[in-house]
N, C-alpha and C positions, 0 to 999 in steps of 0.2 A: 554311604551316609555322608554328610556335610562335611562335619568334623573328621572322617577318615581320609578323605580326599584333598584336604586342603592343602599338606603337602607337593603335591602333584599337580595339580591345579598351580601353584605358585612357580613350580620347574618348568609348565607348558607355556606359562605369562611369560618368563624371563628368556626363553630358551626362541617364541616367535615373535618376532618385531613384525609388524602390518605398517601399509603408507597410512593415508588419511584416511579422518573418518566416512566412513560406508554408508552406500545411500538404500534406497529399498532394494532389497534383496528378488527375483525371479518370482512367480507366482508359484506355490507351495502349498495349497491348500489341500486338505484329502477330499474325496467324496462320500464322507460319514453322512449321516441320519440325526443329526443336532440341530440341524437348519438355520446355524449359525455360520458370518459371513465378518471376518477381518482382512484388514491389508496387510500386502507383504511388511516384514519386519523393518523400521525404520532403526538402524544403528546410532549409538552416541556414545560419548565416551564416557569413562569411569576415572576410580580410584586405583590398586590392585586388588585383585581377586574380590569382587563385587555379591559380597556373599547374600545378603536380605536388604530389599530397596523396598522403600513406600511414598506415595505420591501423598503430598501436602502442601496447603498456600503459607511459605515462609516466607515470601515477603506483601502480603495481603491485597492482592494485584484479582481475585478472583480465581485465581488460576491454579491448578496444584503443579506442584514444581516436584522433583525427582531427588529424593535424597538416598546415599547408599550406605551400608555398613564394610566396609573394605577388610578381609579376613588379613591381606596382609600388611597390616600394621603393624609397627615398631615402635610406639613410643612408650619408652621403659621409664616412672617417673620422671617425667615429663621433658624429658630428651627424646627427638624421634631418630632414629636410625638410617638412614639410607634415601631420607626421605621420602616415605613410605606412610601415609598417612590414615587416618581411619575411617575420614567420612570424608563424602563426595557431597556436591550441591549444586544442580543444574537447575538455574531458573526457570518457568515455562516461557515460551515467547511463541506459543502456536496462537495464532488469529483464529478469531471463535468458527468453527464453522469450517474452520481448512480442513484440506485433505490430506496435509501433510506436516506431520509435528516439527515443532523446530523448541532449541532449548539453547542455554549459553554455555559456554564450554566450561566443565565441572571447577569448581574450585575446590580444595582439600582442606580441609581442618583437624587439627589435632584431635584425635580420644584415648586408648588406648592400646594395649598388643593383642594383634588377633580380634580384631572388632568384630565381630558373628551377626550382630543385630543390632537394629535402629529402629526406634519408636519416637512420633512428633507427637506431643500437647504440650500446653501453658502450664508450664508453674508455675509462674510468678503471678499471673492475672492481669497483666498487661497488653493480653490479645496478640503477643505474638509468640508463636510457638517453638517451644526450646527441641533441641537435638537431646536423645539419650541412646548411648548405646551399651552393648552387652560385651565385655573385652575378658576372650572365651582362655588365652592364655596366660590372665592373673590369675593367680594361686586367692583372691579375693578380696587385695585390699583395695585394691583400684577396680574392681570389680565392674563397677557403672561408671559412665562418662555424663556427663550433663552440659551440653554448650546454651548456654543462654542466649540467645538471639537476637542482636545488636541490629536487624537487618532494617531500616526505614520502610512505612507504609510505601506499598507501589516502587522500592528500592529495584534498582537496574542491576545491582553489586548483592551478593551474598555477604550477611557478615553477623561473626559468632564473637563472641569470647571466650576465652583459654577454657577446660572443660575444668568441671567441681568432679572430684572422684569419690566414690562412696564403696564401703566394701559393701561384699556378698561373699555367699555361701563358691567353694572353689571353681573355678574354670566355666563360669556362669558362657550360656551361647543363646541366651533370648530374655528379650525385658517387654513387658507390657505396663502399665497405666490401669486402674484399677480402684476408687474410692471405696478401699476397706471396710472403714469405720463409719460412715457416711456420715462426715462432717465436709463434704464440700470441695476437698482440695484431693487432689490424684497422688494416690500412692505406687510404690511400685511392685514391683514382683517378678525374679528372673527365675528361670527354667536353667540348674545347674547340671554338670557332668555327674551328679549325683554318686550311690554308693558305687565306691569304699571312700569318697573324698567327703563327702555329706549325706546328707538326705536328700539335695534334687530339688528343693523350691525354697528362696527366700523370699523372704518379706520385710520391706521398708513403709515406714508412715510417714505420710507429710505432718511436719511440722513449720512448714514456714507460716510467718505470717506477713498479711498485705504489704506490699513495698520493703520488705526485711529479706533478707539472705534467704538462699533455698536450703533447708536444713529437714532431716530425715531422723528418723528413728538409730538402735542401730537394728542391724541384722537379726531377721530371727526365722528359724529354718523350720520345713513342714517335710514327711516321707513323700517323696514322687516315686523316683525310679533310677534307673543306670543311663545316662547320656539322652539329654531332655533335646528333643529336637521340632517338638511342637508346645506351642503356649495359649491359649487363646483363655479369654474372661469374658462374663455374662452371665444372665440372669435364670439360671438354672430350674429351679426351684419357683420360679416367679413370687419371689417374697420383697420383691423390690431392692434387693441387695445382687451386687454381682459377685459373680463367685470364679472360678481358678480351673482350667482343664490342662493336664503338662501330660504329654506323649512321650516315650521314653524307646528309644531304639534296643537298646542290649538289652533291658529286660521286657521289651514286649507289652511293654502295661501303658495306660492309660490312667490318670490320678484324678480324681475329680471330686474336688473341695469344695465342700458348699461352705459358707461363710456365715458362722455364727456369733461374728464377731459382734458386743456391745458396741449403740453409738457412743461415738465421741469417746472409745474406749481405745488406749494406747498399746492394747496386749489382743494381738488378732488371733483368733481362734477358730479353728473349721471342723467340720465332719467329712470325713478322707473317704471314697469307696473305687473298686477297683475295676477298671474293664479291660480287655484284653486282644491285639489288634498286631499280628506277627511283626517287628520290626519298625515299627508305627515312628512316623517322623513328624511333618507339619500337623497342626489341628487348626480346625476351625471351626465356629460354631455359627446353625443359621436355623431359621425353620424353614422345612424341604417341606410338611406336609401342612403348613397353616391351621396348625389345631393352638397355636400360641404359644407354643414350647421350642425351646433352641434345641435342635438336636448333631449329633455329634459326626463330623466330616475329617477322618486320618487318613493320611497317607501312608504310603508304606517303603522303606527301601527295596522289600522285596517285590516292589512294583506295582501299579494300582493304587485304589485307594477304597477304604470301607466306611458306609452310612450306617449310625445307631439308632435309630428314633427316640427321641426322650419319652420316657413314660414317669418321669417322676409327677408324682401329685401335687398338685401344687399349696407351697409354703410346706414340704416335707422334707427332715433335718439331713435326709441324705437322698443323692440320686441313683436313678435306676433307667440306663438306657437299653433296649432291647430284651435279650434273653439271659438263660444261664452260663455260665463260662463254659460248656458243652458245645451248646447250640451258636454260641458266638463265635467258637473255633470253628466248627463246622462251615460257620455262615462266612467264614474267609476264604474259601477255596468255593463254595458254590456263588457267592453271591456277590463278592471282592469286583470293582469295576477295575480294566483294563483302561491303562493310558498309553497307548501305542509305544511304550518305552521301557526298559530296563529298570533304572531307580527311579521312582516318584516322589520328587523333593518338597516342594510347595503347591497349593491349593489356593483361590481366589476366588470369593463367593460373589457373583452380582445379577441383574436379571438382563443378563446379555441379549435375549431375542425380547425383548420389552413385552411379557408378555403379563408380568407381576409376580411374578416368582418368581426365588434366588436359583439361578444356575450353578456351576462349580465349571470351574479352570483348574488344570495340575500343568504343571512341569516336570519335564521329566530330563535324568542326568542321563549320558550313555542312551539316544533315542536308536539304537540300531535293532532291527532298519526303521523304523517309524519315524515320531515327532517327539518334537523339545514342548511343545503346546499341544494340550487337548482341550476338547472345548466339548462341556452335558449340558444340556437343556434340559429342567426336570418339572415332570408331568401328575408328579405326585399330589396324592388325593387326601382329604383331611380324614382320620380316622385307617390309610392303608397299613397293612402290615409290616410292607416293603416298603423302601424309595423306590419309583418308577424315572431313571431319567431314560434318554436319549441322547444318543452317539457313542462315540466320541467322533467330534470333526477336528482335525488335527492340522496343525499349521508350524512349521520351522520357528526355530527365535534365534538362536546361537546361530551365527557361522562358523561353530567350532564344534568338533567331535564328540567333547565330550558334555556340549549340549548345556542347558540351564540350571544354576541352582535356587531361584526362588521366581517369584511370581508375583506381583499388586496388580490392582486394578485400579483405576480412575477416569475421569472423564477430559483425559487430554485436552479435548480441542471444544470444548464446551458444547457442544451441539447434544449433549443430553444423552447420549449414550454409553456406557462405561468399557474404556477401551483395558487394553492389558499392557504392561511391559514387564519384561526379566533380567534378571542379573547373569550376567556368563562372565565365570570365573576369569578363564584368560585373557587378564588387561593390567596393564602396569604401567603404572603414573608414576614417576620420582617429582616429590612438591606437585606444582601443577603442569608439570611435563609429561604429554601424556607416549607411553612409547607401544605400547600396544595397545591396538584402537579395539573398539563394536563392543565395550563392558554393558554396553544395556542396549536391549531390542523393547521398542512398541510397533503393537501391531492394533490399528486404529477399526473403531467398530463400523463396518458396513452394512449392517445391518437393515 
């Protein structure tokens, strides 16, 4: 799992030095049955230990640029250490239509220790989109970072301001975005190392208003589970509010919040139910069988990953994916897909072979002997019982052993097809020196 590894992951950064940045890597694809088709891994550098990357336009150029959350960050109220920072920010600078990505070399910005995860939107409303990240070894009073985003429209230079720190529930490792109360403005919500430190999910309200300070509720915590490793929000229930999915490694479960909270109401309230998913790490939510319902996409450490179908009713106060906790154990060992790899960290929902359905991408840690990337194309039918996808077609990310620890997708090079990059732990930057290269692989869609 993420959080067991990062130790080690940090001794392998510090322990190998590489020359320069790495160009595409040998052709490496498998011959799966996905019918899906990317190019070798294109290398770029990072921060240290490159734990959760997502592609977004921060400086409003069209383009999504590559921002990381760096697990090994140092900054202890707000002294950083070793120079060791916690977010990365690589411009896009790929020409629409290339075959070959190109970006600017990462610059680093203060958040805080142990950064695990990074989510971009606006808070302020100013159209350009702030940095937050999740800093997994506060005890929770620095818990969230918030870098406001100073960067100029069409900006050539990345550039943030010092982060606003907000607490959370302890040793928080994931933050999403989320309009609670549905008054307009994005709240938060982190996925924490849960019990015995807490309960496993907090919740912040926005309170800013227009042109004023970014100011938040404080803290107020919900039951998830033991070491939250997956987070995803959405509209469950279809009652027009989005709601909370947190995946929990040590205890196996899956939390799923529907959100009963009053508008414009200050005190968020949900309906909690449980599902169950061995070791379960990323979540994500999509609909696989187009019947209008998100249905539920976990991964697993102990490798693979498993589809729930949503069958809650729609506008009903709690949800109901699949079967009974019987039939859903069961349904883990007959019906769990394989991702050519070991650990199964991160998931990536897009419709990779354009064909109008969401496909799923995982990455996988430890890919021996297989892949750090797999790639389903899924063929599922509205009303099936099952998800039906196809493959996995498997393709390298990491040039390193011990493979990738997360997964985004986006549409790099603009040509309209959603490509993939990952985060590989081993890389280490002091400030913006980078000393060990290839912290992030994209591998562009040829589809």
């Amino acid at each position: 799992m993420r959080s067991l590894v990062l130790g080690c992951a940090v001794v392998v950064a510090g322990a190998t030095l590489a020359g320069g940045q790495a160009v595409a890597a040998p052709s490496t694809g498998s011959a799966g049955n996905a019918g899906t088709a990317f190019s070798d891994p294109y290398y770029f550098d990072a921060g240290t230990a490159p734990w959760v990357l997502r592609g977004a336009d921060v400086n409003r150029d069209g383009k999504p640029d590559i921002i990381t959350a760096n697990a090994g960050s140092t900054t202890v109220n707000g002294t950083t250490y070793g120079g060791l920072k916690g977010v990365s920010v690589l411009l896009n600078t790929t020409a629409t239509g290339a075959g070959t990505p190109s970006f600017t070399a990462p610059r680093q910005f203060v958040a805080g220790i142990g950064t695990l995860s990074v989510e971009i939107a606006d808070l302020d409303g100013d159209g350009a989109p702030e940095i937050l990240t999740s800093n997994f070894f506060d005890t929770g009073a620095n818990g969230i970072s918030i870098l406001r985003n100073l960067t100029p429209a069409g900006g050539t230079t990345a550039e943030f301001a010092a982060p606003i720190n907000l607490p959370t529930g302890a040793f928080p490792s994931l933050v999403k975005i989320i309009d609670i109360n549905a008054d307009g403005k994005l709240d938060l919500v982190t996925g924490d190392a849960g019990i015995p430190f807490g309960l496993g999910i907090t919740v912040l309200l926005n309170t800013s208003q227009l042109g004023g300070p970014i100011t938040f509720t404080p803290p107020v915590q919900f039951l998830g589970g033991s070491v939250a490793e997956g987070l995803a929000v959405g509209d469950i229930n279809n009652d027009g509010r989005d709601d909370i999915l947190v995946s929990n490694t040590t205890t196996s479960n899956v939390a799923v919040l529907v959100n009963t909270t009053a508008p414009g109401s200050l005190t968020p309230t949900f309906n909690t139910t449980q599902e169950w998913v061995v070791t379960s790490t990323d979540a994500q939510l999509a609909d696989l069988d187009g019947d209008g319902r998100l249905d539920m996409i976990i991964a697993r450490t102990a490798g693979g990953f498993s589809v729930r179908l949503n069958r809650t009713t729609p506008g009903a106060p709690t949800a109901e994916f699949g079967e009974d906790i019987v039939n859903d154990l069961i349904g883990e060992v007959t019906r769990a897909q394989g991702t050519l790899g070991v650990v199964t960290e991160g998931l990536a929902v897009a419709d990779f072979d354009g064909d109008g359905s969401p496909d799923i991408a995982a990455n996988n840690d430890f890919p021996i002997p297989g892949y750090s990337i797999s790639v389903f194309t899924n063929h599922t039918q509205p009303g099936a019982r099952t998800v039906a996808l196809s493959g996995p077609d498997g393709y390298h990310g990491s040039q390193w052993i011990i493979g990738t620890n997360s997964i985004t997708t986006a549409d790099f090079n603009g040509d309209g097809k959603p490509d993939l990059a990952t985060g590989n732990v081993p890389s280490l930057a002091v400030e913006d020196n980078v000393l060990v290269h290839g912290g992030i692989s994209v591998l562009l869609n040829a589809q």
